[in-house]
N, C-alpha and C positions, 0 to 999 in steps of 0.2 A: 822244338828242339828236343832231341831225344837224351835225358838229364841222369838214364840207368842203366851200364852196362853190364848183364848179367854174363859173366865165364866162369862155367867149371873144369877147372883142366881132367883131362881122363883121370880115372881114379886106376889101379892094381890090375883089375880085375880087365877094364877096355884097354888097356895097352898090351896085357898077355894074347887079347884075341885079335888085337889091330897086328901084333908081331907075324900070327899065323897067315896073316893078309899079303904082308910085306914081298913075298916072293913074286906075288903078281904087279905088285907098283915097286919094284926096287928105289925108284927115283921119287916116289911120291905119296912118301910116308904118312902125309893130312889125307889123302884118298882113302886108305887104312882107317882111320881115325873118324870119318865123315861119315864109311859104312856101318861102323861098328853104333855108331851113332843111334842108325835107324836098324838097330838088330840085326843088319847082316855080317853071320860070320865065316861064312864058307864059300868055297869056289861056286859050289852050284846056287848057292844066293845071290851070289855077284852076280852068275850068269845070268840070273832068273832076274835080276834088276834092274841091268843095263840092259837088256835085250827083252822085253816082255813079250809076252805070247799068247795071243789068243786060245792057244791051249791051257793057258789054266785060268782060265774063269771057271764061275760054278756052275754046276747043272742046275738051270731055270726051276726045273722042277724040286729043287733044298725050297724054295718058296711058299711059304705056309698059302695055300688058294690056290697057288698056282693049276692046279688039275682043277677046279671048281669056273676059273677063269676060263682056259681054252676048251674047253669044255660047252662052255655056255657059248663062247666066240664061236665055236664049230656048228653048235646046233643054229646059232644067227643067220651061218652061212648056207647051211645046209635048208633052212626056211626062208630063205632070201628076207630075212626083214633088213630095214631099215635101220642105221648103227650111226651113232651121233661119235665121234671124234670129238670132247670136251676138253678144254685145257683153263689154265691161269694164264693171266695177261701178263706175264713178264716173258724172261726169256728162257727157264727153264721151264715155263708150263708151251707156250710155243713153238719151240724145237720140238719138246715131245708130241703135241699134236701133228706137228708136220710126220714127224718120224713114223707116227701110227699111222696115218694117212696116208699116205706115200705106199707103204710096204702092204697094206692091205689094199691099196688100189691096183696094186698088181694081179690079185686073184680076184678083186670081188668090186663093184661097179656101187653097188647102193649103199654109199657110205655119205657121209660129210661132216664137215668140220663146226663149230661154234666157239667162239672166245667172247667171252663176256668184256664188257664195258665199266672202267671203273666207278661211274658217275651211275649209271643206272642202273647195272645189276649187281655192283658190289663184288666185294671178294668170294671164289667160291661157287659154289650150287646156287644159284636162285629159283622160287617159284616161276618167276617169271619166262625162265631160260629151259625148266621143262616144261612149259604150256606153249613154247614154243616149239620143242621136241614133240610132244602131242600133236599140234597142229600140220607134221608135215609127216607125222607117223610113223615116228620112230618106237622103236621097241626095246631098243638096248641104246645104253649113254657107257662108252667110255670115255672115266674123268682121268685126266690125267695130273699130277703136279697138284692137288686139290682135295677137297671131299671128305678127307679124313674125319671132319666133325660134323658133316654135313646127317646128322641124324633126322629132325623131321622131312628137309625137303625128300631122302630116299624114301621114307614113307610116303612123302606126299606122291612122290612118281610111281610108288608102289601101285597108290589107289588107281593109278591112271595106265594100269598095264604094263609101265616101262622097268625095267630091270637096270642096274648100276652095278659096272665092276670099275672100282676105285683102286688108283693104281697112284700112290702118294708116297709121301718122305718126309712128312712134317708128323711129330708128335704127337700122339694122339691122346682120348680123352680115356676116362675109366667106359663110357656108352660108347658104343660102336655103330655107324651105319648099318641098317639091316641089309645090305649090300647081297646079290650073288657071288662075290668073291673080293677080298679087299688082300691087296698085296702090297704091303707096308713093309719093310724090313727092320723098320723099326718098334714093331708092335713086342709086345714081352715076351709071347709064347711062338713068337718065327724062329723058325730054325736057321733062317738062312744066312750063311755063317759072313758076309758080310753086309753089315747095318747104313753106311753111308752112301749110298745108292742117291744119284739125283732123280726128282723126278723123270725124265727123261730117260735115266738109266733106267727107270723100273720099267718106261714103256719098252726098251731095247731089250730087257731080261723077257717081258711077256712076247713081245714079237718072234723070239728065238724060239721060246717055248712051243706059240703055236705053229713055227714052220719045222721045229722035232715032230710034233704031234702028226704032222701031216704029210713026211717024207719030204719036205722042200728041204734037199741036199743042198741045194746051189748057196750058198752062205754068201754068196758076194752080195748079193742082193743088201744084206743083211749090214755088213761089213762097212759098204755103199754110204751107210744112212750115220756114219761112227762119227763123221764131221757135227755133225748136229749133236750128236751126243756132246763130246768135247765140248764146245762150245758153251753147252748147259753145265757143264761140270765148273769152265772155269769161270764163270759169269753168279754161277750160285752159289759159290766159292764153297764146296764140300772140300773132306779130305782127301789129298792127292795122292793115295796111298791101294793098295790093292785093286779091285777091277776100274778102279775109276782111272789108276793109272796107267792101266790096261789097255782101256778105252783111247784115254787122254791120246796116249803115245801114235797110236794107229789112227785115231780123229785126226790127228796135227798132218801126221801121213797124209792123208784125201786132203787135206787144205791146202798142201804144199803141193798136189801133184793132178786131183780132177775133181775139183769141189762144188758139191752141192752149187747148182746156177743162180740163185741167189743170193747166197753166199760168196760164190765169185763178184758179184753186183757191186755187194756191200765192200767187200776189197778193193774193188777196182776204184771205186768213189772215196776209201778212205788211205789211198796211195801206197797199198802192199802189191798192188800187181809186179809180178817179176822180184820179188822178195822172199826170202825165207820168213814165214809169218809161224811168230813165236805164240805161246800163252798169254806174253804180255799183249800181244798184237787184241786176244782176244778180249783179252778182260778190259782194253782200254778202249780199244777203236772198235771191233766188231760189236758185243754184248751189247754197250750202252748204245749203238744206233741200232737196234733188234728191240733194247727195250723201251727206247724213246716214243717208237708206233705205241704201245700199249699204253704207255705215262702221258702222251699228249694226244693220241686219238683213240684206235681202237688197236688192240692187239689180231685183229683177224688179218689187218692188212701186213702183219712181220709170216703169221701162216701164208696167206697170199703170196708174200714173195720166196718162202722159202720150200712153196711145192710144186711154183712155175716150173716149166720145161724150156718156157722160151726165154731167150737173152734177151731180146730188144725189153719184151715185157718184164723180165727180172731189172735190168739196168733202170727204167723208167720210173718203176716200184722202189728201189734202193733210191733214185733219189729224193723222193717223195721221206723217205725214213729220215734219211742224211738232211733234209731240210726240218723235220721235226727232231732231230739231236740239236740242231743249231737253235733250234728256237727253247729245248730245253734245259741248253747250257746257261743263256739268258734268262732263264724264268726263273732256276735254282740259285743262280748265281744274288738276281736280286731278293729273294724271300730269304735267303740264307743271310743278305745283309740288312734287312729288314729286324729278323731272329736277333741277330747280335745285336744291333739297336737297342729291342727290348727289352735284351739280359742285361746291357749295359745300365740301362734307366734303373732297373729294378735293383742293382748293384747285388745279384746275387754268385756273380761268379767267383768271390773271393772265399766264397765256404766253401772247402774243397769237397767235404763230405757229399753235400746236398745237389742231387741229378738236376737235372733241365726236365722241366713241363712246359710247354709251350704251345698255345692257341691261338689261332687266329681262324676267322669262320670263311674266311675269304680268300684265304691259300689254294694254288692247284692242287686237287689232288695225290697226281701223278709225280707229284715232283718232294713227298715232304718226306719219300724214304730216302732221298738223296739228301736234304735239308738235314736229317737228321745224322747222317753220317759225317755229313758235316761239320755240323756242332759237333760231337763227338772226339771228331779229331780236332777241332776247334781248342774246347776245352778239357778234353781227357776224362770226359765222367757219361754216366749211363744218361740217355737223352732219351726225349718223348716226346713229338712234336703231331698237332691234332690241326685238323680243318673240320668244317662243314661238307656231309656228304648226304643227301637224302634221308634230312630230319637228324640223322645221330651224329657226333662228332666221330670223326675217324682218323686212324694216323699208325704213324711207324715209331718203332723204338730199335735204339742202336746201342751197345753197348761199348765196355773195354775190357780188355785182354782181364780172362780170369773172373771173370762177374756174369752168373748167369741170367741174362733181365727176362728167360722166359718164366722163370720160377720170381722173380722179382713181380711182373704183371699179371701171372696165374694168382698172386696172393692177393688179389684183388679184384679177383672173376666175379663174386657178386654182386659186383659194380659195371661188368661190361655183359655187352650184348652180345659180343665174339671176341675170339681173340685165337692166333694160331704163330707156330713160327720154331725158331730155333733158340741155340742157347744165346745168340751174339745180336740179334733181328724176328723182332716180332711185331705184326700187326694188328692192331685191338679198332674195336669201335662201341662206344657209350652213350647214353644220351646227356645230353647236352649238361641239364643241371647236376650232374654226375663228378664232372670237371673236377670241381673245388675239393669233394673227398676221395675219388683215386688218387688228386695232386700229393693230398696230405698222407694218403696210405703211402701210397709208393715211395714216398720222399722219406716217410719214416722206414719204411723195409728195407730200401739202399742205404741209409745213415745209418742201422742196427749189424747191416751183414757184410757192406762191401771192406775192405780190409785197404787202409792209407797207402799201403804199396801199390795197390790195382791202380790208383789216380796217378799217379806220375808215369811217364813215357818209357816202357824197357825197351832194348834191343840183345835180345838172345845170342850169343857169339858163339859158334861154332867151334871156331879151333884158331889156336895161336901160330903163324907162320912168320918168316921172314921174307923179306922183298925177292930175294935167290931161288928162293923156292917158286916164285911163279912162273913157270916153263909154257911154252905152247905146248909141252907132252901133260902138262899138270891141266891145261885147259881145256885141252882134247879127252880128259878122264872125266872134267866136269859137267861137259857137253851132257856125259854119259849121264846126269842124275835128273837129265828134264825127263818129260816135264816136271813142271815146279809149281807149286799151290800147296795150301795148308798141312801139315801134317813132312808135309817135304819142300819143307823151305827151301831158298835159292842159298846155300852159304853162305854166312857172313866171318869174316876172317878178321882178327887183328895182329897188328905189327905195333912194337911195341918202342920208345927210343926215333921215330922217323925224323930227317931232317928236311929242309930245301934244299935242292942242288944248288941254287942259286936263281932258276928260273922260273919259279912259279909266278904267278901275274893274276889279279884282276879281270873276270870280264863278267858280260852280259851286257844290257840296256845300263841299267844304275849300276854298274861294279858290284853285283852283288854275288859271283861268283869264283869261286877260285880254281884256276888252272894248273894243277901243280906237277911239279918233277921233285919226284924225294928219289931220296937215300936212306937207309938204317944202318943203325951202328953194327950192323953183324956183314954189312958186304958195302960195294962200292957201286951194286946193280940199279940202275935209274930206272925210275917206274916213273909212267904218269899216269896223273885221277882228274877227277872234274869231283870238285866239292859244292853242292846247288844250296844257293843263300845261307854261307858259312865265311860269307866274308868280315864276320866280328873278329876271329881268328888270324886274318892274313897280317897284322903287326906284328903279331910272335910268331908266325911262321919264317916271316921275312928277320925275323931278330934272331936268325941263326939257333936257337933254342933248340931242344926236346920235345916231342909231343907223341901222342900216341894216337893209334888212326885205327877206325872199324870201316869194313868195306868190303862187295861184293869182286867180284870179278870180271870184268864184260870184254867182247871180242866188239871194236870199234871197227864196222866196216865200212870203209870210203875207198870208191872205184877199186871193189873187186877185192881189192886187198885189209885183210885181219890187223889190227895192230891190241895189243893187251891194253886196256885200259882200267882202275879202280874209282868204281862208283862210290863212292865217299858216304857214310852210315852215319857217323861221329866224330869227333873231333875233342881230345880230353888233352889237358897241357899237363904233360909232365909235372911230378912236383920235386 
């Protein structure tokens, strides 16, 4: 239950520029207010927000390599070698392999793919994975989603003839891969003026780049492949703000109208056919059955189905994924109660300060970065959770809002074997008798840095409205701000004073639900919301009382027709 509701009401300054807004929303003065939010304050920003444009992304080539990259790609072509298509086994390193795949299968025939296996080749580059690039004579490896720290194995490939251009998005170290070209946007001295690029993005910035290079005008091609990108965007949850939103906007476009055949697969199996398929469609239902192949078998078979051309063969492959999401809802569901078990015995969850380290040698792999997200929102503190993987312990970490655990687990590198990732998700691997002092390092760098506000649950509130204000012309403006992910959150609105009409009611399986029809003290306008397991509330709501309500905005569609509904955030009783 979320126990912190932060509101800043506009200050002087965003209501002087929300006023200049006002001419365009007369009736919907929070839309004002929303934009100003996310810095926009003029008409050609609005236009440029609600309506984005594949004219303003950047030129591929602001990319620090990027001429060293297509460059090398071109001479691969022009020598006919052999070119390995590399990715990470989740879902933004397998989109982008498809992506690169796909678009250079169009001009050029001796290419292929490889996805590594979590159990035997580990995260990343392996020895292993270029003596198999050797073996079949490859000359060039593009890595995609990956690599960024992969320092000795590009040497090792070096010895062996093959060349690496690394094309990543994770953090990288002060050493660098001796790489023929590494296109990072996050490296210190890139110019390229935006940083949050998903893997995937970066193979769609290189792919653009080399059909400029090469007069391939026809951009559809290119355009074609934006589902896939999407997809990686909202699955790897980057910021949803500049080219990502770019992407996102026009990916969501091909999904709703001639998507990728695999992708259609995965739709058709997860009951969006003939639906408007949202972002949330993606990050819940699409992403985790894309990334279930890689978590419980091999990530080549989510490539497999998402470079097919044929249906019968795409539908067949989806559902082969869609049976391994099922078996990997079961496997996390029990490990994760497994996890609580053992925090419970230990009786450490009452220290609020003190993160989760958690072992076990015997956990799946594939499944203990979900475990860990788990915990996380379980108990609202930074988690760490480890198995056995090929001799070392390995595992995932998850953090909470405002705590960065990549600098929390970098503070204790001379203790691991690897470790790479983001501010919020990072993945390390130690040897074994290791355990006992990262547990104590780490436990002590979270207890020294993390700050007692980051432990309890906030919800960021947007803007104060009244129930009257919710228009279908106010919902039709809000349409305007998808897509939605980080950095461009879905609105959260509160009302303040709400009452029950009289009918709100109890439902679900155990009445753990509430169905409500308010009023507020400023109009007589009936709304209704669906509040999910807030049924400790429904006595003072039904006791005619005051209360105050946080809440999204959603268009309830059933046959055909739109009705306003409020997805229900919080729930604070008047005092």
């Amino acid at each position: 239950m979320i126990s912190k509701w932060n509101y800043l009401p506009p200050t002087s300054e965003q209501e002087a520029i929300a006023a200049q807004l006002t001419g365009l929303f007369p009736n919907c003065p929070a839309i004002c207010h929303l934009l100003v939010q996310r810095g926009i304050s003029t008409k050609e920003e609005v236009e440029k927000f609600f309506h984005p444009s594949l004219n303003d992304m950047h030129d591929p080539f602001l990319m620090k390599d990027m001429d060293k990259a297509v460059n090398r790609l071109n001479k691969a072509l022009g020598a006919k070698e052999k070119i390995l298509v590399y990715g990470d086994y989740d879902v933004d390193g397998t989109t982008a392999v498809a992506l690169v795949y796909k678009f250079l299968q169009n001009y050029y025939s001796n290419v292929e793919y490889y996805i590594p296996t979590r159990y035997e080749d580990g995260y990343g580059i392996s020895n292993k994975s270029i003596d198999y690039a050797e073996s079949i004579g490859v000359k060039l490896i593009i890595v995609l989603d990956c690599g960024i720290k992969a320092v000795e194995e590009v040497e090792y490939a070096k010895s062996k003839g093959i060349d690496f251009i690394i094309c990543d998005h994770h953090v990288p170290d002060d050493v660098l891969p001796d790489a023929v070209a590494i296109l990072n946007p996050k490296l210190e001295d890139n110019p390229y003026p935006f940083k949050h690029l998903s893997g995937c993005g970066v193979g769609y910035k290189f792919m653009t780049a080399f059909a400029q290079s090469n007069g391939l005008s026809n951009h559809h091609e290119l355009e074609s492949l934006l589902d896939l990108v999407a997809v990686s965007i909202a699955a790897d949850i980057v910021p949803m703000i500049g080219e990502n939103r770019v992407m996102t906007y026009y990916g969501l476009k091909r999904l709703n109208t001639n998507p990728n055949v695999g992708l259609k697969s995965i739709m058709k199996i997860c009951g969006l056919s003939g639906k408007e398929t949202s972002i949330s469609d993606v990050i819940f239902k699409i992403g985790p059955r894309i990334n279930a192949s890689g978590r419980m078998q091999s990530g080549m078979e989510a490539v497999d189905l998402l470079v097919t051309r044929d249906t019968h063969e795409a539908y067949e492959k989806g559902k082969n994924i869609d049976q391994y999401n099922k078996d990997r809802k079961e496997l996390d569901k029990r490990i994760t109660e497994e996890a609580s078990a053992i925090l419970a015995d230990r009786g450490e969850i009452a220290s609020s300060k003190k993160p989760i380290v958690i072992y076990n040698k015997d956990w799946h792999k594939g499944i203990i970065g979900i475990v860990a997200s788990r915990l996380t929102e379980l108990y609202y503190k930074p988690c760490v959770v480890l198995t056995l993987s090929n001799g070392l312990a390995t595992g995932s970490s998850r953090s909470v809002q405002g705590f960065d655990i990549y600098k929390a687990i970098e503070s204790t590198r001379d203790l691991l074997d690897n470790f790479g990732g983001h501010t919020y998700a990072v993945g390390l691997s130690l040897k074994e008798e290791n355990i006992p002092e990262f547990t104590k390092r780490f436990e002590q760098y979270v207890i020294e840095n993390i700050h007692k506000e980051q432990l309890t649950p906030e919800l960021d509130i947007d803007y104060e409205i009244s129930f009257s204000e919710i228009t279908s012309e106010f919902l039709g403006y809000l349409k305007l701000f998808n897509p939605f992910g980080p950095w461009n959150q879905k609105p959260v609105f509160m009302t303040r004073n709400a009452y029950d009409f009289g009918t709100s009611k109890l439902v679900g399986k155990n009445s753990e639900h509430i169905k409500l029809e308010l009023i507020d003290s400023k109009s007589e306008k009936v709304i209704n919301g669906i509040a999910f397991n807030m049924a400790e509330y429904f006595d003072h709501i039904k006791s005619n009382k005051p209360f105050d309500i946080c809440y999204t905005i959603e268009e309830n569609k059933h046959k055909g027709n739109g009705t306003i509904q409020l997805q229900v955030k919080g729930i604070h009783i008047s005092e």
